[in-house]
C-alpha positions as CSV (number, residue, x, y, z in Angstrom):
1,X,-12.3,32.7,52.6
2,X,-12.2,29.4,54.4
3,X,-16.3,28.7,54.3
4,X,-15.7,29.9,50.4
5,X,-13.3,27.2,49.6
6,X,-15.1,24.3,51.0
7,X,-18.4,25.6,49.5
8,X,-16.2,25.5,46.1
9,X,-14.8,21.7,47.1
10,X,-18.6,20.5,48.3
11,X,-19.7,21.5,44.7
12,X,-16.5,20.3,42.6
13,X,-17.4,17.4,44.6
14,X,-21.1,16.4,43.7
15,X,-20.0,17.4,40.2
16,X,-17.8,14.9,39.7
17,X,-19.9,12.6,40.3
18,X,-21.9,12.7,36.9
19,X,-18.9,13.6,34.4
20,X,-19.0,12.3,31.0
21,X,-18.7,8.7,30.8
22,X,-17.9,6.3,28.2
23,X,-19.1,3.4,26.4
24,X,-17.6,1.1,23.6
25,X,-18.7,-0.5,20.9
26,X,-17.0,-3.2,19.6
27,X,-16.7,-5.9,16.4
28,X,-20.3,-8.1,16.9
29,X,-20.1,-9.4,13.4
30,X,-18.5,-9.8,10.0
31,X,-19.4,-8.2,6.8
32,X,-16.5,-9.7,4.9
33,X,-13.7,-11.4,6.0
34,X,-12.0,-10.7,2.6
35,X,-9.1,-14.0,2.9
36,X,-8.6,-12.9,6.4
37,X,-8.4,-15.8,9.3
38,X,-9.6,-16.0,12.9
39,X,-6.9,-17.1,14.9
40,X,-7.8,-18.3,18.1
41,X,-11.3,-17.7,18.3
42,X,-14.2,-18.9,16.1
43,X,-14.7,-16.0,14.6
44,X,-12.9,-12.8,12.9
45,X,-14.9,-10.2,15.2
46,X,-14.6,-12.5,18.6
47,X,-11.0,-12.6,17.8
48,X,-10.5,-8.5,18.1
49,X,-13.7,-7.4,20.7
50,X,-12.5,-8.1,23.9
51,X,-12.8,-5.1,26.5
52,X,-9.5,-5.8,28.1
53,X,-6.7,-5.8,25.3
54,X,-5.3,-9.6,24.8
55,X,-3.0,-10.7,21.6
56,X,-3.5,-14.2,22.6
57,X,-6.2,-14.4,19.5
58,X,-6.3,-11.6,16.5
59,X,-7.1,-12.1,13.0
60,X,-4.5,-12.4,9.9
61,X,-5.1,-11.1,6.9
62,X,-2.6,-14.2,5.7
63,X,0.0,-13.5,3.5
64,X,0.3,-11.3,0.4
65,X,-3.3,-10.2,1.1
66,X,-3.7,-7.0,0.6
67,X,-7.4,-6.6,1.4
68,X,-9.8,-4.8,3.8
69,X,-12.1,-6.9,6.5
70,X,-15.2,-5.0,7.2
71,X,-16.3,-5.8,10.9
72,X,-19.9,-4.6,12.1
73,X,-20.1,-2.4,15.4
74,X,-22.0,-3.4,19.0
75,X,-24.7,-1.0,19.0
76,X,-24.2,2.0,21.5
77,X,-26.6,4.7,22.5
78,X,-26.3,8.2,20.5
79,X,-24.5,10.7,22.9
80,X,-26.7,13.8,21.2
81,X,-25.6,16.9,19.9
82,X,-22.9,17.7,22.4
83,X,-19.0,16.0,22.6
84,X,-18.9,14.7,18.9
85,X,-15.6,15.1,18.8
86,X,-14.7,12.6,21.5
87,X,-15.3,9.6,19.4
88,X,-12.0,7.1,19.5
89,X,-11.5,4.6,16.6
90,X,-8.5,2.1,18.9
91,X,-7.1,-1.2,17.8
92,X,-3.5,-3.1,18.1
93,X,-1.7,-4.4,15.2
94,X,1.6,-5.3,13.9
95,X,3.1,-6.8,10.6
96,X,5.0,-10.0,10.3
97,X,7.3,-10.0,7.6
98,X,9.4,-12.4,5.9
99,X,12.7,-12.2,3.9
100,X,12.0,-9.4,1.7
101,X,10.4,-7.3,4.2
102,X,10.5,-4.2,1.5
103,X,7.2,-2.3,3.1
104,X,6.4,-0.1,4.8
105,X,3.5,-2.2,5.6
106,X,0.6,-0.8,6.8
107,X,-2.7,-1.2,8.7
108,X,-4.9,1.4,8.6
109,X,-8.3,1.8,9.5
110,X,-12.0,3.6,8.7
111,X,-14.9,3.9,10.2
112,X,-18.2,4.0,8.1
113,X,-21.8,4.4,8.4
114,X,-23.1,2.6,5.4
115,X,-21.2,3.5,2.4
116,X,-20.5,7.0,3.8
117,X,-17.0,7.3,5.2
118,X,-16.8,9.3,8.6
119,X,-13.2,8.9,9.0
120,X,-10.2,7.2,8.5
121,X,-6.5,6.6,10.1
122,X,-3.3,5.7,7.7
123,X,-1.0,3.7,9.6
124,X,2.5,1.6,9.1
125,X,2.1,-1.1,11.4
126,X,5.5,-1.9,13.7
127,X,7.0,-5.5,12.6
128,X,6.6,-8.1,15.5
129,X,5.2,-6.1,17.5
130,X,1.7,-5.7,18.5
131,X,1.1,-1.8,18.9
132,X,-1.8,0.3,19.9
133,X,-3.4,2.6,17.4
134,X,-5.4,5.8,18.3
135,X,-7.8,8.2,16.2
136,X,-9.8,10.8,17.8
137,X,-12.6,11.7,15.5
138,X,-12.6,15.9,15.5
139,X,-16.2,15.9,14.2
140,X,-18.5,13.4,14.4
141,X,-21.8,15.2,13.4
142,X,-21.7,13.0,10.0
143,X,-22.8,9.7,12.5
144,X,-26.9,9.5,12.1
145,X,-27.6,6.0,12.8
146,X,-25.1,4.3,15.6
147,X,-26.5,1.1,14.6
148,X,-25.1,0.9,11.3
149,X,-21.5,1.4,11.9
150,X,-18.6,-0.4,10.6
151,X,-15.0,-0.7,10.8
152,X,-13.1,-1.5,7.6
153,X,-9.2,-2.7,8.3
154,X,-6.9,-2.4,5.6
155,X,-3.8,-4.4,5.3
156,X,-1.4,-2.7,2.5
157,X,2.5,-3.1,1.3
158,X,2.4,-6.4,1.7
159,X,5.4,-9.2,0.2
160,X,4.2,-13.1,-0.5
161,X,5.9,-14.0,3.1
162,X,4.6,-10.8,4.6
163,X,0.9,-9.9,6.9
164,X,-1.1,-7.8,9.0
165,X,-2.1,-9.1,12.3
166,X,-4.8,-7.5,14.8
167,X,-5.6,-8.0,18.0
168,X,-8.2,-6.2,18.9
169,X,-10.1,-3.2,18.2
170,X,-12.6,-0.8,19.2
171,X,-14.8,2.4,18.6
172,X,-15.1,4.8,21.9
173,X,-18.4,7.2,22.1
174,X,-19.4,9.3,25.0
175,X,-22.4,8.1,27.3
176,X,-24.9,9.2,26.1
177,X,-26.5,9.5,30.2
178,X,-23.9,11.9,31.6
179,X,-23.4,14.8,29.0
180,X,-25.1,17.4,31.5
181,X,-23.4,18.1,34.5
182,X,-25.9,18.2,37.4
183,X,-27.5,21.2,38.9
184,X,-26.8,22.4,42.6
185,X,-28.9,25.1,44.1
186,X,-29.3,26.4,47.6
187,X,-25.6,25.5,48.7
188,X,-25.9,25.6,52.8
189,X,-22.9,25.6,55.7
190,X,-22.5,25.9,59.2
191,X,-20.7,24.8,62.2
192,X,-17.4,26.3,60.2
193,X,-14.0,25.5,62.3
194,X,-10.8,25.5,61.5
195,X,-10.6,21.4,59.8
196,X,-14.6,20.9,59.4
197,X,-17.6,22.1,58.5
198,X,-21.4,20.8,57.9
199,X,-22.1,21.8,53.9
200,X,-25.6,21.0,52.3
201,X,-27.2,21.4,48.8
202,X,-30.5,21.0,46.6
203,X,-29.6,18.8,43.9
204,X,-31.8,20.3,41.4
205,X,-31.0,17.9,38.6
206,X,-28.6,15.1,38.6
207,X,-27.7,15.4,34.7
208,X,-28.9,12.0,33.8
209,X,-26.7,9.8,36.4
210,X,-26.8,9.0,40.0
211,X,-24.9,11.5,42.5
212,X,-23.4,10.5,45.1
């Protein structure tokens, strides 16, 4: 039983090594700022793409706007046929309101290829305070072309004194390197004691990223 469970642990181990990444594309340009302004940055999409979430800069949709700001997406590699449904539409956003405050004001968010919608989130943003928003995508067989992607955020419910403010945002897609797990053949041991043991393997096929 002993020799089994390390055998088991050896290949958990080299495994783990080459599980599903991720990578992250994020605003690169600006299809149309619709009356929104950059605020703190020089442009709409540097204002919402950093990697490391900072509401030091966002972008404002100003007040009364009502609008939608369409941002263009870095380009990331197509992850393939498998793990379409861990796609992640994140961004942070809150509503500053005024006097009348009547609301609920929202911020809500799609994500398009083209003109064809692949999904979209409805969301009342928190007043004065900057709050994440998640969507995981359940299907995301509809994405042909990861190099035409765009993210369209809608500011809604909005009074005169009232505005949607965003501070970064963010589309998550599985690495497209690491969706087979490696291949392990020939698993070895010897010198088995009670703490140690020598354990050996053939890795046949390390699933598109480095084992180690």
């Amino acid at each position: 039983m002993f020799k089994k469970q390390l055998l088991l642990i050896f290949l958990a181990t080299l495994a783990s090594q080459s599980l599903w990444a991720a990578q992250y594309a994020r605003p690169d340009s600006t299809t149309d700022n619709a009356g929104w302004s950059a605020v703190g940055a020089a442009t709409h999409h540097d204002a919402v793409n950093e990697a490391a979430a900072s509401d030091a800069d966002y972008i404002d949709s100003t007040n009364g706007n009502n609008s939608t700001i369409i941002l263009g997406l870095s380009d990331v590699i197509d992850p393939g046929g498998a793990n379409l449904n861990d796609h992640i539409i994140r961004y942070r956003c809150q509503a500053t309101v005024g006097a009348k405050a009547r609301g609920p004001e929202s911020c809500d968010a799609a994500l398009y290829q083209g003109a064809v919608q692949i999904a979209s989130i409805a969301n009342a943003a928190s007043r004065g305070t900057f709050t994440l928003v998640e969507l995981v995508i359940p299907d995301a067989s509809a994405i042909s072309d990861y190099s035409s992607l765009e993210l369209r955020l809608t500011s809604g419910a909005l009074d005169t004194d009232e505005s949607i403010q965003i501070s970064c945002a963010e589309l998550e897609v599985p690495d497209a390197a690491a969706l087979t797990p490696p291949t392990v053949t020939s698993p070895t041991f010897a010198d088995v004691t009670e703490t140690t043991a020598t354990l050996g393997g053939n890795v046949t096929s390390d699933g598109g990223a480095t084992v180690t």
